[in-house]
C-alpha positions, -999 to +999 in steps of 0.1 A: -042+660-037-045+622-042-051+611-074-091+597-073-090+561-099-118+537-106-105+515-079-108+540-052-140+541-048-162+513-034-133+489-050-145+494-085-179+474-077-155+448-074-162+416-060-126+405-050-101+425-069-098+455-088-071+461-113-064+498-128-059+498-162-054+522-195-091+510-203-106+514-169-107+496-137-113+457-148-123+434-119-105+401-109-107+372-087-085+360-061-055+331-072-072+301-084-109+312-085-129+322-118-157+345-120-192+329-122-215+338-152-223+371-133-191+383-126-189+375-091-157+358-073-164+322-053-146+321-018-135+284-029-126+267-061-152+246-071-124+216-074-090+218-054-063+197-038-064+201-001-035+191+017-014+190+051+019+204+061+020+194+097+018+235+106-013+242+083-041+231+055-034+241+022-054+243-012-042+243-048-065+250-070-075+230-097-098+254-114-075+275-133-038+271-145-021+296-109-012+261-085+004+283-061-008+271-028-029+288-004-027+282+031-065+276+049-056+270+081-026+283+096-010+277+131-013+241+135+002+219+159+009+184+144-018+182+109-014+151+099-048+134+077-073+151+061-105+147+043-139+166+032-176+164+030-185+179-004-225+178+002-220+202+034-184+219+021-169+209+051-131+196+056-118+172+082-083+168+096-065+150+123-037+165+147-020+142+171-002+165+189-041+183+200-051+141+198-080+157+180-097+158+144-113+186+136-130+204+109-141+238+091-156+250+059-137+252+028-125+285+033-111+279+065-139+292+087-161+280+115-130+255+128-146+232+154-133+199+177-148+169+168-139+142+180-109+144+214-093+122+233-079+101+206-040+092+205-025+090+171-047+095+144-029+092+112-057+084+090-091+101+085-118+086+060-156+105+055-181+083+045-205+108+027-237+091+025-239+078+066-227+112+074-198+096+095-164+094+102-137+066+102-100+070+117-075+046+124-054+054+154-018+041+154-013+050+194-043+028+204-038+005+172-075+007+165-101+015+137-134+041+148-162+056+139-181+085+147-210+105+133-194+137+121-203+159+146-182+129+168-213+118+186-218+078+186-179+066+188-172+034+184-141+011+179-144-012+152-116-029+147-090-038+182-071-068+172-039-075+150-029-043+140-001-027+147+007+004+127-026+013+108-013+044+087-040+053+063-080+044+055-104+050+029-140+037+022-164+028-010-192+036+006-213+024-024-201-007-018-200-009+016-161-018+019-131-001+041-096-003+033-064+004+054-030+002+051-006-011+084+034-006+082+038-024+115+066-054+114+041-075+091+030-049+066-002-048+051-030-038+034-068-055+049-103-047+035-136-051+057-169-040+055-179-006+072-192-025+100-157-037+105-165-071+094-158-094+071-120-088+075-094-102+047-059-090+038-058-079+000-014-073+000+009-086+025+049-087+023+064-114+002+098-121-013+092-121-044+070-090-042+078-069-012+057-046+007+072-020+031+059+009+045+026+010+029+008+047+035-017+069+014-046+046-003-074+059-022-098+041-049-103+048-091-140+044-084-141+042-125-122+008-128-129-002-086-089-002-082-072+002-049-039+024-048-011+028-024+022+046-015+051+027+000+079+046+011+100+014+014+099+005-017+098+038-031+064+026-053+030+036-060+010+007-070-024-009-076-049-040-073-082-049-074-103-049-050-103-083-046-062-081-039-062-095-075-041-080-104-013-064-088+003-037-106+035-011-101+019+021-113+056+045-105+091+037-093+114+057-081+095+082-052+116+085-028+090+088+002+056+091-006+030+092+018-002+110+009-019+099-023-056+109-043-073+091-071-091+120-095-106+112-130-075+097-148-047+109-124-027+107-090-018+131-068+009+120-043+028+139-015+068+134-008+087+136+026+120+137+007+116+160-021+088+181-003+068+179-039+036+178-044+034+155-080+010+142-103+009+115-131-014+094-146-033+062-136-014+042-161+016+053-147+031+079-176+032+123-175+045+122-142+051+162-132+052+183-097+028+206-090+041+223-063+074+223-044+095+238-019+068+221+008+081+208+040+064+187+062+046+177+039+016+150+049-014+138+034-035+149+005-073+145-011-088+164-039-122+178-034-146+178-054-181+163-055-173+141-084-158+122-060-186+119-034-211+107-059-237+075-053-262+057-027-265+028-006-287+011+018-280+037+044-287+072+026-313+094+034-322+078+068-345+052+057-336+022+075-342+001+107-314+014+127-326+034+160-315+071+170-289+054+187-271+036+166-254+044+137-261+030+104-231+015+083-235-003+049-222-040+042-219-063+009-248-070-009-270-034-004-274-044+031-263-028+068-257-030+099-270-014+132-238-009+153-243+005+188-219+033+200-191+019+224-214+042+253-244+022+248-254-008+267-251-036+235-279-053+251-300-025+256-288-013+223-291-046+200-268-043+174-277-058+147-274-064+109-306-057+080-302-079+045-324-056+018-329-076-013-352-085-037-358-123-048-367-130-079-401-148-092-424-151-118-443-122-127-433-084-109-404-085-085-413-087-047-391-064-024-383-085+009-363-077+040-344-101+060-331-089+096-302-112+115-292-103+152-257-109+159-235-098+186-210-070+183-174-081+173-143-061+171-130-074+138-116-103+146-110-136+122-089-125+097-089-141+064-062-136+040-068-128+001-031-130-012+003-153+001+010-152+036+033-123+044+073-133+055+078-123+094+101-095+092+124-085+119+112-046+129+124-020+103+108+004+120+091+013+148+060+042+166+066+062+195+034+086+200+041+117+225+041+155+217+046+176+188+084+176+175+100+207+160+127+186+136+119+177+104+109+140+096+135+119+088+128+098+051+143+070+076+112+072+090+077+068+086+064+081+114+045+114+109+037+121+147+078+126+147+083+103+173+100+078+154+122+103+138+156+085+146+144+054+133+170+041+105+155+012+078 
């Protein structure tokens, strides 16, 4: 006769797990969630690294002390970016093998295409307050946008690029940032609307830049961070390109990287680690290893989604059509989806200020009309970079079975034979 114990029947009232014990059945969560106040399990971590191994999404938690990783989303083809919306708990990711991004909730569920027939998208950025989404795309060598449900495409950026790698935005601010590891590396800033285009860091003699990757922002202190897997560096600026700083020496290939409260998270083709250390650039430590293929990496949380600009909430000038995109200065910009007439669609851009006089301010609203542009006129912030011969070089096709090389850069694969 089986033996009849508190967890055998109806799990113990459990919510997740139960656990027999000398005291009773006690009830448990799964690895890396806590209870809530009323003794129920969460499906998600309320804060967790999310992460790509080229085969699948994975999360670490960052709620409790277990960092074993859990996989979200197995069976994938080539997983290379990722991303999240924390307002609608939704994650985004790029495979260029599907030449797709997708998305699903936290938990894996509800997986979806969004936007296809793209080449090589290595980078994915969400802007959370437009409710859109930004990927640069190393096979076409362009910059996009989309709403995040992929309606309203549009190329923002055409000209003079030649590996874009990664992007990230402040929305707040109305600025994009993306990093290019072509012949003449770089890192370049615009505003959201594509505009206003400067480099911040380009490759000099004196200080080199290589294969510059993973970027995010310390929204705290308005830093800009980056990988390079040349030079073996994480290091920083401002967003200006002023003030540049080596943060850690020493990785051998790092490619994905996350800003969170005072520390980095960084992912590393060579060691397959995933490793941590501080914005200043001390307590460096791995949080997870044993990880092949291992790609890029955010942490989610809503801490990092946090603010407002001239866009949020839907109150502007912009039409159903277009899509709304903040600029410098609490302003933005009507741009017209690449499938609209431009003429039909006037694209335009909407200065919201307020002037200054004697007595109660008075709220104006200035609107320009300018034609659409593709990024072009590039101004430079720091020393103008040194031509180098190739060191490397992009081949977009299928998925590749073989590990990446650290010789190379190329997370598609197909520049996998490529020697520095």
């Amino acid at each position: 006769v089986p033996v009849v114990t508190g967890c055998s029947v109806n799990n113990g009232d459990c919510d997740q797990l139960c656990l027999n014990t000398p005291a009773g059945p006690q009830c448990a969560c799964s690895t890396g969630l806590n209870a809530t106040q009323f003794g129920t399990c969460p499906s998600v971590p309320s804060e967790f690294l999310l992460f790509s191994t080229r085969t699948s999404i994975r999360r670490i938690s960052l709620d409790t002390e277990d960092k074993t990783n859990i996989i979200i989303i197995p069976n994938q083809e080539n997983a290379i970016a990722v991303d999240f919306h924390a307002s609608s708990k939704t994650i985004f990711w790029s495979d260029v093998s599907l030449d797709k991004i997708l998305s699903s909730e936290y938990d894996g569920s509800n997986q979806k295409t969004v936007v296809s027939n793209v080449s090589t998208p290595d980078g994915i950025a969400v802007d959370w307050i437009g409710d859109h989404i930004y990927w640069t795309d190393t096979g076409t060598d362009s910059i996009e946008v989309a709403r995040l449900d992929g309606s309203g495409r549009k190329v923002l950026i055409r000209e003079d690029l030649d590996e874009p790698r990664d992007i990230t935005l402040y929305p707040t601010k109305g600025l994009m940032f993306w990093s290019d590891w072509g012949n003449d590396p770089k890192i370049e800033r615009s505003n959201m609307a594509g505009l206003e285009r400067m480099t911040l860091v380009s490759d000099m003699e004196t200080v080199p830049l290589g294969w510059p990757n993973g970027l995010t922002i310390d929204f705290a202190q308005d830093r800009l961070y980056w990988a390079d897997a040349r030079e073996d560096t994480i290091e920083s600026v401002n967003l200006n390109g002023s003030a540049r700083k080596t943060v850690f020496r020493n990785l051998p290939h790092a490619f994905g990287l996350a800003a969170f409260r005072s520390q980095l998270y960084w992912t590393d083709w060579q060691h397959h680690t995933v490793s941590t250390g501080m914005l200043d650039g001390t307590g460096q430590a791995v949080v997870d290893a044993n990880l092949k293929f291992l790609m890029d990496i955010q942490v989610v949380s809503a801490e990092r989604q946090q603010g407002t600009n001239a866009c949020a909430g839907g109150d502007n000038a912009c039409t159903s059509e277009q899509l709304c995109v903040p600029i410098a200065g609490n302003a933005y910009r009507c741009v017209c989806p690449d499938s609209v007439s431009a003429m039909r669609c006037g694209e335009h851009t909407v200065m919201t200020h307020s002037i200054p006089r004697p007595g109660p301010a008075v709220s104006t609203q200035r609107v320009a009309t300018t034609p659409a542009t593709t990024g072009t006129g590039v101004a430079v912030a720091s020393a103008t970079s040194d031509q180098r011969d190739g060191t490397a070089s992009q081949s977009a096709g299928p998925a590749v079975t073989a590990a990446v090389s650290p010789a190379s850069n190329d997370p598609s694969g197909g520049g996998s034979t490529v020697t520095p």
